[in-house]
N, C-alpha and C positions, 0 to 999 in steps of 0.2 A: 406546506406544513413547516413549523417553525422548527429551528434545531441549532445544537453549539458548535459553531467551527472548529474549535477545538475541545473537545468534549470530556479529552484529557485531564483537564485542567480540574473538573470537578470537583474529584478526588480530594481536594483542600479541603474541599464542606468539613469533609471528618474532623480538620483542626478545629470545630467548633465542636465536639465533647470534651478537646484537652482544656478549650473555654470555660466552659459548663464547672469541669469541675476542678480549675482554679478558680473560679468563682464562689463553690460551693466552701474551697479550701479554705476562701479567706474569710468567709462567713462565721466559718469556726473557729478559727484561731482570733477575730474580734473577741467573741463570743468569750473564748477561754482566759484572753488577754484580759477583759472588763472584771472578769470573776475575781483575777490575781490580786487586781489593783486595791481592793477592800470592800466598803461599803457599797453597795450596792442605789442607794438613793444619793450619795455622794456623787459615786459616777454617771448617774442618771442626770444630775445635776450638771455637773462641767459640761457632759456631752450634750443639752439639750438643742442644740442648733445642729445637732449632725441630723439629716434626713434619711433612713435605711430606702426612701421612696427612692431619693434621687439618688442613691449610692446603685442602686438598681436600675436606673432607669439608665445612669451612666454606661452601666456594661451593656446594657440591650442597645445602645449604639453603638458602643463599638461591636459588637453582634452582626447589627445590621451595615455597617461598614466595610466587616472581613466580608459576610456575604457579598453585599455590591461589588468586590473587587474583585471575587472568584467569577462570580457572573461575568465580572467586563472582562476577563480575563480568558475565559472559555466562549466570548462574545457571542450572545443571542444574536442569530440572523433569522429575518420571515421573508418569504417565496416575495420578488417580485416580478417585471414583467419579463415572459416568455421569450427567447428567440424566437422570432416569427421567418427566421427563415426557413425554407423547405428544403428538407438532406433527403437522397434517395441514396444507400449504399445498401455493401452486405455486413455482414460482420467475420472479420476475418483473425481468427487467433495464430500469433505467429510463435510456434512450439522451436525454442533456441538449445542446442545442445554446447553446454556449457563447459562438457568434462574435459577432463586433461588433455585426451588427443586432439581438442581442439587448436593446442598450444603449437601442434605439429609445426611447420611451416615451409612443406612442401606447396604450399603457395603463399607468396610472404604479403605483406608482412609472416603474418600467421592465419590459421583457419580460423579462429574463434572475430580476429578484427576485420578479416572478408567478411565474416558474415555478419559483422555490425554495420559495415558500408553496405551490405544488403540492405538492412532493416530500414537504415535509414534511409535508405532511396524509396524503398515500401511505403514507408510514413509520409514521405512527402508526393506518391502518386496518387495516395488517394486518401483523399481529403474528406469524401464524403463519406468513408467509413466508418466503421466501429473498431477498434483494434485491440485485440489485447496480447499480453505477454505471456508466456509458459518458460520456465527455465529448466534443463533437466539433466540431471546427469545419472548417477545413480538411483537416483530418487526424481519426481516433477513437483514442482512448486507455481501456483499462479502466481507469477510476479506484480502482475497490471489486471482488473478487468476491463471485459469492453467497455473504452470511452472512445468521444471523440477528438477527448485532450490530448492532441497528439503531440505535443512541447511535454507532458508527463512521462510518453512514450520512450520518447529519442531520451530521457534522464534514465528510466528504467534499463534501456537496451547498455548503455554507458558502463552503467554500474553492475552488468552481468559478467561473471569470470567463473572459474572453477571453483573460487574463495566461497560463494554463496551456499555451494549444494559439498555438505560433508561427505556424503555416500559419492562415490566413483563408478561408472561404467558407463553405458548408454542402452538403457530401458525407455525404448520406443511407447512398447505398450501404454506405459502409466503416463507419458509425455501426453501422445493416445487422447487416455482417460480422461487426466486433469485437461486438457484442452476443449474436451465435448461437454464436459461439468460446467464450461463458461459458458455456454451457448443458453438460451430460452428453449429448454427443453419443447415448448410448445408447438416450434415452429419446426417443420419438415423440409425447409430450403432456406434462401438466404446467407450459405453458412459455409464456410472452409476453413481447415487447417494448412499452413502453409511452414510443414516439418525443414530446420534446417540444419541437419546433419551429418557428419562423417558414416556413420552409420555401422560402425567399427563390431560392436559386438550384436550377434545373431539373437533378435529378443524373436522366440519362437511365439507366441502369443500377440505380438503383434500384427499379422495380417490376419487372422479370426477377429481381435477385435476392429481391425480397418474395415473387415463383411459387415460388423453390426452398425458401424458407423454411417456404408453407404445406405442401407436403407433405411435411417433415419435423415437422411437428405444432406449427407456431409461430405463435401468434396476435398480430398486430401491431397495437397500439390507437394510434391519434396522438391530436395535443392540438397545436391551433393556436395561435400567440399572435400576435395582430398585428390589424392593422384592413385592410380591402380600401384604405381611404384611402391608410394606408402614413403614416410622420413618418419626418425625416429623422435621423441618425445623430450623436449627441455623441460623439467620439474624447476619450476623458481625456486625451490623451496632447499634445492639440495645443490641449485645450478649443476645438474647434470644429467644424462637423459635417465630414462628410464628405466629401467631393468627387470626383465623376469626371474623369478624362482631360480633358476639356474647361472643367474651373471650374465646370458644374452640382453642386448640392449634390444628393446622392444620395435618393430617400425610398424606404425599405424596407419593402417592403407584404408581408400574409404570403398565400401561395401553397398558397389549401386546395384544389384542384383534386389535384393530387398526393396530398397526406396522405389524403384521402379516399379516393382510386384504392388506396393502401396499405392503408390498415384494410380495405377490401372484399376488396381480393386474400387476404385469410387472414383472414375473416369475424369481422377485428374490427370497433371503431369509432370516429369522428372525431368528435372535441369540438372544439370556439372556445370556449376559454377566456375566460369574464368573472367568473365567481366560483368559486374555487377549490372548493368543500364542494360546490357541485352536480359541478363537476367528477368531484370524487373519488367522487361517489355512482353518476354516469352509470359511470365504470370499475370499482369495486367490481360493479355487476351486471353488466355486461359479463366481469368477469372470473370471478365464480360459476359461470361457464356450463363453465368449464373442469372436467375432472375432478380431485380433488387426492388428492397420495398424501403418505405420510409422509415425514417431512427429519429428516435428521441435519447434524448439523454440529458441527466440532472446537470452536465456541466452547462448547457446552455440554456440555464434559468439565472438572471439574474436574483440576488439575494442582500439584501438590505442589512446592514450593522449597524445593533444599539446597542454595542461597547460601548461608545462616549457616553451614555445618560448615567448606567450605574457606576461609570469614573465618577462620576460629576454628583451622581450622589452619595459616593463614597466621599465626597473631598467634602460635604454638605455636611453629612454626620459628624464625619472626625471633628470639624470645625468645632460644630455645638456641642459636640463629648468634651473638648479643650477649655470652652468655656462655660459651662453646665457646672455649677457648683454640689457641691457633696452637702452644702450646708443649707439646711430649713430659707424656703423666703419668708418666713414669720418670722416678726421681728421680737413677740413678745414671748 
């Protein structure tokens, strides 16, 4: 199916009613200007070499000009030939908690940058996946869906911080939610969430929705980051840690009790995170166990660009609008 890469771009068309009716503007103010001048067969007279055809025919190129440039500009692409290669994976959405105690850094650098050197060892173990992103903290946001563009991935995982999600806490459940909303509802297997969290605040509501998860065929693996000790929280914002309601400075301990209770509810399983490669080696066979079927995905269709024709017929009209006279070719 054909469609615009940048689709964005369309949006321009509109400047062709501010066209329309500068057009129409100057039609009348000719109109009113000829009335001023006097006589009426007089001016009929001088003007008889002007053409109202070609003074029209002029703007409907530059018409079809601005059009050609919006078009090459939002550049029509049509479906060409297919990746013919064969991918077996599953589809695995990796739900990242972004909030503030990630900033902890009772394991340094920080929690939030361990667990991007998770992600990215994720991304680059399996290749034959589908992977998408979840960001969450107060709130869950799909950041990525499943692709197999996993160079999109590692850009998405990059640019996740606390700066993204306004609301603050750690609402497992909705992370949860928005995680299972990316899946192919269709499909009964195939499918995990791989939660990676401090797991700081108690979302009561998430292991009833982990039961409805397993028996739609969703295997939820967690991945702890934090120390039982707990450190307390640097806010960039104030360069200082954090503080409660009363002037206590906050220390944010992670909460495997829960994540554990999760991975079990849907016969995944719970990692604590201390070195990322055994990490990803503990969830790599954890995740074997899944059945995997074959993925398709729109990144691996090639797509053909014919930007350059409506350049090129853009640069065609302007030409002949430039030198397209306003005046009659009758000479008499």
């Amino acid at each position: 199916m054909a469609r615009f890469e940048h689709i964005n771009y369309l949006i321009g068309l509109l400047a062709l009613i501010v066209l329309g009716g500068l057009f129409a503007f100057i039609l009348f103010w000719k109109k009113r200007t000829v009335k001023k001048i006097g006589d009426p067969r007089l001016v009929k007279e001088l003007t008889r070499k002007y053409s109202p055809f070609n003074f029209l025919f002029k703007f409907l190129l530059i018409v079809v000009t601005f059009t050609a440039i919006i078009f090459g500009a939002a550049n029509l692409q049509m479906p060409g030939a297919e990746d013919a290669v064969s991918r077996k994976g599953i589809d695995v959405v990796i739900a990242m908690d972004v909030s503030k105690s990630m900033l902890a850094d009772d394991i340094k650098p920080n929690r939030l940058e361990r667990a991007r050197q998770l992600v990215y060892k994720l991304i680059d173990k399996f290749p034959d996946d589908r992977i998408g992103l979840v960001v969450f903290a107060g709130h869950a946001y799909l950041q990525m869906p499943l692709t197999t563009d996993h160079a999109a991935a590692r850009m998405y995982v990059q640019q996740a911080s606390p700066d993204i999600v306004a609301a603050q806490g750690t609402v497992i459940s909705e992370a949860l939610r928005v995680s299972n909303e990316a899946f192919n509802s269709k499909e009964r297997k195939f499918k995990s969430i791989i939660l990676i969290t401090d797991g700081e605040d108690h979302d009561e509501k998430a292991i009833p929705f982990a039961q409805q998860l397993a028996q739609d065929g969703v295997m939820i693996n967690t991945v702890g980051i934090g120390s039982a000790e707990g450190s307390p929280i640097l806010d960039p914002a104030t360069n200082d840690f954090k503080k409660d309601p009363n002037g206590n400075t906050v220390i944010s301990k992670l909460n495997e009790p829960e994540l554990q209770q999760l991975a079990a509810t849907t016969n995944g399983t719970y990692i604590r995170l201390s070195e990322p490669d055994e990490a990803v080696t503990a969830l790599d066979n954890q995740l074997d166990k899944i059945e995997k079927t074959a993925t398709g995905d729109n990144s691996l269709r090639e797509y053909i660009s014919y930007f350059q024709w409506f350049l090129a017929l853009a640069l065609i009209f302007l030409v002949s609008e430039f030198f397209f006279p306003e005046r009659s070719f009758k000479t008499a």
